[in-house]
C-alpha positions in Angstrom: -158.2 -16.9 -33.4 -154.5 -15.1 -34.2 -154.1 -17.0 -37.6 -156.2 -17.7 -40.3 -154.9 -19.8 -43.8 -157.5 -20.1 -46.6 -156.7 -21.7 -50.0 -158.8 -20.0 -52.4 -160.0 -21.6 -55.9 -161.3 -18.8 -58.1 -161.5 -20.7 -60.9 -162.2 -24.2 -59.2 -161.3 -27.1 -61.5 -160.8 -24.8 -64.4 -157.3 -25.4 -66.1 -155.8 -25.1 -69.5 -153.7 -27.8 -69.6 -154.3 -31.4 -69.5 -151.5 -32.6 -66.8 -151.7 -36.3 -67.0 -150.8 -36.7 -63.6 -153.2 -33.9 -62.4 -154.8 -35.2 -58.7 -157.5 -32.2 -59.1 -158.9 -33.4 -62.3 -159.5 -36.8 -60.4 -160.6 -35.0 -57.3 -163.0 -33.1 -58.8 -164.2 -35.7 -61.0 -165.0 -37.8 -57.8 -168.0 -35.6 -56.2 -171.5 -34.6 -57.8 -169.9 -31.2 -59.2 -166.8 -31.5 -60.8 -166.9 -27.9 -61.6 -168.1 -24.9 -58.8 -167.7 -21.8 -61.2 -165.5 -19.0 -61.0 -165.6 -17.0 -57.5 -167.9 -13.7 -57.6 -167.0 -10.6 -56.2 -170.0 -11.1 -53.5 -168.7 -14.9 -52.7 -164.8 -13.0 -52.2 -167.0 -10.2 -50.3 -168.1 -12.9 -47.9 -165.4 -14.3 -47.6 -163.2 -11.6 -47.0 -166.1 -10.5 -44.1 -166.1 -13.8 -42.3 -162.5 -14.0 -42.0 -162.1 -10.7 -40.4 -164.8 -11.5 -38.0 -163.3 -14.6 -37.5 -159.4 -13.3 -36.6 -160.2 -9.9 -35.5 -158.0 -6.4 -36.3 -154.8 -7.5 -34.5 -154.6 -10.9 -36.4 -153.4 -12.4 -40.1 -154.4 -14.0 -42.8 -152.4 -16.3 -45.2 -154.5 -16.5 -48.5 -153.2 -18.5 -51.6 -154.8 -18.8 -54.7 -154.8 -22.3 -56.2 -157.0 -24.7 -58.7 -157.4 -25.9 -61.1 -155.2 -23.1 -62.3 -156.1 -19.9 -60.2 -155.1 -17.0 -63.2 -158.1 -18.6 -65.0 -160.2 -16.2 -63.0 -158.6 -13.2 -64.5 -156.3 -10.4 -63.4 -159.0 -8.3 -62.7 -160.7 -10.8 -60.0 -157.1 -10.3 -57.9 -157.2 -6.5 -58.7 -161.3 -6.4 -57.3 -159.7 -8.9 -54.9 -157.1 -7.0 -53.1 -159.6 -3.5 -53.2 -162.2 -5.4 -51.2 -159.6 -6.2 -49.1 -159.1 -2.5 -49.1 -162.6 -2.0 -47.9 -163.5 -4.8 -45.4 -159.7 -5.2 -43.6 -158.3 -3.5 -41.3 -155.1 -1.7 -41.3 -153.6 -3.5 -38.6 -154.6 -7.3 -39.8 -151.4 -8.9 -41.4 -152.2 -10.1 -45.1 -150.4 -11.9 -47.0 -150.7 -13.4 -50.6 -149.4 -16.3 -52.9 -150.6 -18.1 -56.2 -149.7 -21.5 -57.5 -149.6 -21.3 -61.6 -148.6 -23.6 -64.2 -147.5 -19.9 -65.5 -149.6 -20.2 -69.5 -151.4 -17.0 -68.6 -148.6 -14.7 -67.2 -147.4 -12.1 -69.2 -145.4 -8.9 -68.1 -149.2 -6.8 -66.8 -149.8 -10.3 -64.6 -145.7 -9.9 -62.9 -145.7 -6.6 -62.3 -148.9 -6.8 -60.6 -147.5 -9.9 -58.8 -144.4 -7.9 -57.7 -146.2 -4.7 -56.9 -148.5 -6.4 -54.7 -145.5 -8.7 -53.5 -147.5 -12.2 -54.4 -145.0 -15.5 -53.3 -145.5 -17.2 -56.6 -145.4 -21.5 -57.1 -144.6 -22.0 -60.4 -144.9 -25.7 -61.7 -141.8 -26.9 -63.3 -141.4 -30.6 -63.5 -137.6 -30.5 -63.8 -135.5 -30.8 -67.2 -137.6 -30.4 -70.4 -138.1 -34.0 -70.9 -139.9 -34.5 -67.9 -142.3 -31.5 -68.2 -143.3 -32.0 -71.8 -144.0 -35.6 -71.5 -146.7 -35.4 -68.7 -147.7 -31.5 -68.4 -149.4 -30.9 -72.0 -152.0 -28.2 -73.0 -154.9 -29.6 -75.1 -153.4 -30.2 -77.7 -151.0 -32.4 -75.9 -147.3 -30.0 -76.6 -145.2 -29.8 -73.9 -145.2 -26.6 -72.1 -141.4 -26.3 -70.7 -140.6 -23.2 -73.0 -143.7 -21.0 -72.0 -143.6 -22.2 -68.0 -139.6 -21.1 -68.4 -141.0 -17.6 -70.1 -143.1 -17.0 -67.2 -140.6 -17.1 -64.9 -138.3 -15.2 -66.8 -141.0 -12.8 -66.3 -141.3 -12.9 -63.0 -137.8 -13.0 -62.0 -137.8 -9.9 -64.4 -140.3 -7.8 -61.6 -138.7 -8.8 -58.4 -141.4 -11.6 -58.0 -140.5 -13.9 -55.3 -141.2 -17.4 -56.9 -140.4 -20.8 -55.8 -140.2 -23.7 -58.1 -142.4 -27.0 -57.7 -141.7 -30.1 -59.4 -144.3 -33.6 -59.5 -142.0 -36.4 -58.9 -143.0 -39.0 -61.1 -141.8 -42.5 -61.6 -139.7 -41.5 -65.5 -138.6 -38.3 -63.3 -137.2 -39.9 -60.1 -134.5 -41.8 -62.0 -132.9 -38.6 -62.9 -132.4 -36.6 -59.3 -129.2 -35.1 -60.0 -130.3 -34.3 -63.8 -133.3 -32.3 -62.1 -131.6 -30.8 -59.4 -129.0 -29.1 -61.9 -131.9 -28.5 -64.5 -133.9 -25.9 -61.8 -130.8 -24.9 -60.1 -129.8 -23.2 -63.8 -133.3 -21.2 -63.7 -132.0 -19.3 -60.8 -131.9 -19.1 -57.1 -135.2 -20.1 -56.1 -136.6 -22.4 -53.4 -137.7 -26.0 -54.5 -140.3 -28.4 -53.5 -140.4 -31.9 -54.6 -143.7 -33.5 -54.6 -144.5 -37.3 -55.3 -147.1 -37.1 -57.5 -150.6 -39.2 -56.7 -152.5 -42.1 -58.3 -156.4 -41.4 -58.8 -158.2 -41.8 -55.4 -160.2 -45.3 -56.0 -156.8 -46.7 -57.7 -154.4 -48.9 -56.9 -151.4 -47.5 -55.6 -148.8 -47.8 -58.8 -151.1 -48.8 -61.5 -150.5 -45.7 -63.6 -147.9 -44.8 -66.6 -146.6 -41.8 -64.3 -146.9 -44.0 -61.0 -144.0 -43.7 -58.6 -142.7 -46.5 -56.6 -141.6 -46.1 -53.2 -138.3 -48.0 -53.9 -138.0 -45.2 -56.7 -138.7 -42.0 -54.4 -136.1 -43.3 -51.7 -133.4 -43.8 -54.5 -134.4 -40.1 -55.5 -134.3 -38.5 -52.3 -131.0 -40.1 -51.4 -129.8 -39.0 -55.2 -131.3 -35.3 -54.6 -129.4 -35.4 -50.9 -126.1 -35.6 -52.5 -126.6 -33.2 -54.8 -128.0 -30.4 -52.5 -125.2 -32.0 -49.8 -122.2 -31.4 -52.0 -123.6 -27.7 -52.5 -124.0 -27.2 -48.3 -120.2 -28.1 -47.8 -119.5 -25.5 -50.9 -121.5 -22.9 -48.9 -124.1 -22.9 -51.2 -127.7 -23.4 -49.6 -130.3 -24.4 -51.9 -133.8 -24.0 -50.4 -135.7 -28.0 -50.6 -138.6 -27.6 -48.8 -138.6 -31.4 -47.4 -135.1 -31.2 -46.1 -136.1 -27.6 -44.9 -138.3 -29.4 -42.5 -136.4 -32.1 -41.6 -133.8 -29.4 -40.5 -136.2 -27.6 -38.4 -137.3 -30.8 -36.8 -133.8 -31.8 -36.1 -133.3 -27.8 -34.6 -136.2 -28.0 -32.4 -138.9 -25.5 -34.5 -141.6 -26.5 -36.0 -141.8 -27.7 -39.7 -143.3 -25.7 -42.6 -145.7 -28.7 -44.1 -148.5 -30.5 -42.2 -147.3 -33.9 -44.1 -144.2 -32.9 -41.1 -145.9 -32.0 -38.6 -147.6 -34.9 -37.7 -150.8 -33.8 -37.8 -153.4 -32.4 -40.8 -153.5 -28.3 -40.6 -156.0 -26.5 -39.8 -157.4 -24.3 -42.7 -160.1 -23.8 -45.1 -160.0 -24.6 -48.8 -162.6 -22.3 -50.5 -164.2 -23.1 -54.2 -165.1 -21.2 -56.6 -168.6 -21.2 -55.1 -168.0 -20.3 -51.5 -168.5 -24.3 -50.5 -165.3 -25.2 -47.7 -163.2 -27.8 -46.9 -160.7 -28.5 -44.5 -157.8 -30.2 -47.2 -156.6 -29.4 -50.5 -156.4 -33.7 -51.3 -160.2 -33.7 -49.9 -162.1 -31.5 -51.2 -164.9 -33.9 -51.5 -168.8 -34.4 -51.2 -167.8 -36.0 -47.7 -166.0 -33.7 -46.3 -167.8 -30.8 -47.3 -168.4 -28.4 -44.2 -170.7 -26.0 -45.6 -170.7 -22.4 -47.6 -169.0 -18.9 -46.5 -172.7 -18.5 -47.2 -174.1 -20.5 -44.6 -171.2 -21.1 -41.6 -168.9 -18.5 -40.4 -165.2 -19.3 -40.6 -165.1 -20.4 -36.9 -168.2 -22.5 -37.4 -166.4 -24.6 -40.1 -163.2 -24.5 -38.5 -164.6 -26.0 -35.2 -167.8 -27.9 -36.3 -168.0 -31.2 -35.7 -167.1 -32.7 -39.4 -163.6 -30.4 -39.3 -163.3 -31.7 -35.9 -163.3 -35.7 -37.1 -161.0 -34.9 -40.0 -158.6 -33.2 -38.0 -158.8 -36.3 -35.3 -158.4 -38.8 -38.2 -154.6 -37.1 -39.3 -153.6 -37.6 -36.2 -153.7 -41.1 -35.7 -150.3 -42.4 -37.2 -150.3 -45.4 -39.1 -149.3 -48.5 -36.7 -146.2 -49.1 -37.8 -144.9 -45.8 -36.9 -145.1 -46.9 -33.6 -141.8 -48.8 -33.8 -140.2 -46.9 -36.5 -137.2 -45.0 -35.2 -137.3 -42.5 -37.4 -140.6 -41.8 -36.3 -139.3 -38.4 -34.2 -138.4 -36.8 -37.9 -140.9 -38.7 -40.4 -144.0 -38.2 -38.0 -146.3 -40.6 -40.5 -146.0 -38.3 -43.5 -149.0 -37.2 -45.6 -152.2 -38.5 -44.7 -153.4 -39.1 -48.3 -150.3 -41.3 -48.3 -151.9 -44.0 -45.9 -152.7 -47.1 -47.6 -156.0 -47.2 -45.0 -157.0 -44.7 -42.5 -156.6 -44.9 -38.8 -154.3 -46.5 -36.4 -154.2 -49.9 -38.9 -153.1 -48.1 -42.5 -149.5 -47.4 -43.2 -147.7 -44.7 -45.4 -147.3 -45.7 -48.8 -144.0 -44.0 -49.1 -142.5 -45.8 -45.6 -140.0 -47.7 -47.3 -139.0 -44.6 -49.3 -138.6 -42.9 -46.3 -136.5 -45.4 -44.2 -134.2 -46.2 -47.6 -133.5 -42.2 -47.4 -133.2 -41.7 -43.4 -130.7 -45.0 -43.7 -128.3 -43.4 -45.9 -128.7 -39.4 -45.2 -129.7 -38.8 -41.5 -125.8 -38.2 -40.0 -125.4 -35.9 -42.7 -128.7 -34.6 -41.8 -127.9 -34.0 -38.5 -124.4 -32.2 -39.2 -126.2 -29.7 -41.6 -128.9 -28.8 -38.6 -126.0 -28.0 -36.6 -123.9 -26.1 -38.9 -126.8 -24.2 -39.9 -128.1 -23.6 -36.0 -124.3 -22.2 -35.6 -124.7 -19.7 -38.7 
């Protein structure tokens, strides 16, 4: 293989906050061990082995660290980290890193080493203060807006490249322009909105935090107009959902697999070695072995990977009709209210409500920005 992505979890579930919202606390809490440990150097060893023997001298890697929250594993994992990769990989094979933080740990040691070693960094930041301190608490249950906004003081301060991601919840998604303006005043950095999940054996909605699709199509027509009004002032701010819908609409190929169409094809590694082939199933059932048993090409292309990877890419049914189907491509797969050909995405009438009211705009922005 050319390519190789792996999402590392040094510190599996480990976290020290109590997100209310937090889908790896459910996910976690869902198979026989909630918690796999934190990654050794021989597990990283392995691991590091494996992939180069799986991609070869000439190839890359993509690595990101997520958890649980991945700094829980200490800043001298990623130092052994990156020396093993000094070791084992050759010169030629294109690495490179990122991290996912809630940003608690980061001081100015963690940044520089992030900007030295030129880490993309995901910070969590669920929008204005109100938003964040309600549902992203630490034990004690205070709101952690002021130390998140710290860290990425920090890291703005060492020339970290960081971009910003914010859990849209049902209390957040009536305030998209309130949002919008609250991250844009952070800085220039790229945003991702994410709808946040109910627990996996839940009803869809039943939760506090719980957001409706009728909600997340009012916000993502409310977030359009925002960003919208900035494209005509010559001002482009970086949404990683209309990213891809522009890319789609240009002819490339979208960032996300919930745009592609189909699930990606990569392995999330725990603490432990144990792989998976998704971040939202990394579950007893889908399981595909250890970097201590398989070789990366085993578990890429046994035949367990093989069904999940056949499963995302049968669209729910209705997309069959849908004429929006060329940009929307089904959506995320955890989204389906069932799997297979019979389920339907969750979020379809969000979806429709937003490509009803912003897809001529969308189109004129593809064009202007094909022409720049």
């Amino acid at each position: 293989m050319e390519h190789l992505t792996l999402l590392v979890k040094p510190a599996s579930s480990l976290c020290d906050l109590r997100c209310r919202y937090c889908f790896y606390e459910d996910v976690s809490d869902s198979r026989q061990v909630k918690n796999m440990g934190r990654m050794t150097e021989e597990t990283a060893r392995r691991l590091l082995t494996a992939s180069v023997q799986a991609v070869g001298a000439q190839g890359s890697m993509q690595i990101t660290f997520q958890g649980g929250e991945p700094t829980l594993a200490g800043l001298e994992f990623y130092r052994s980290f990156l020396a093993l990769e000094g070791q084992i990989c050759p010169s030629s094979l294109r690495i490179t890193h990122s991290i996912q933080t809630n940003g608690m740990t980061l001081d100015r040691e963690w940044a520089d080493f992030l900007g030295e070693h030129g880490f993309l960094v995901g910070l969590s930041l669920d929008g204005a203060r109100e938003f964040h301190d309600t549902l992203r608490v630490d034990p004690r249950g205070k709101g952690t807006w002021d130390r998140a906004v710290r860290a990425l003081a920090l890291l703005d301060g060492a020339g970290v490249e960081t971009n910003l991601l914010c859990v849209v919840t049902n209390q957040l998604s009536r305030s998209p322009q309130k949002v919008y303006q609250s991250l844009k005043k952070l800085g220039n950095h790229p945003l991702q909105f994410i709808p946040c999940l109910d627990p996996l054996d839940a009803p869809r909605g039943g939760m506090p935090y719980s957001l409706p699709p009728a909600r997340y199509g009012k916000f993502l027509c409310g977030l359009f107009d925002a960003w919208y009004r900035d494209l005509e002032a010559g001002r482009y701010v970086s949404i990683r959902l209309f990213d891809d819908y522009l890319r789609i609409l240009a002819g490339m190929p979208p960032s996300t697999c919930a745009a592609a169409g189909a699930c990606g094809s990569y392995l999330v590694v725990e603490g432990d070695g144990s792989l998976y082939p998704c971040d939202f199933f990394v579950l007893d059932d889908w399981n595909l072995g250890s970097i201590y048993t398989v070789s990366v090409e085993e578990a890429l292309n046994g035949e367990k990977s093989r069904q999940f990877l056949l499963q995302g890419q049968l669209r729910p049914q209705a997309c069959g009709s849908c004429p929006y189907q060329a940009i929307c491509r089904g959506g995320c797969r955890r989204d389906w209210t069932a799997l297979g050909p019979e389920g339907g995405n969750y979020y379809c009438p969000a979806f429709r409500t937003f490509f009803d009211y912003a897809l001529p705009r969308l189109r004129r922005a593809a064009q202007v920005l094909l022409h720049q």
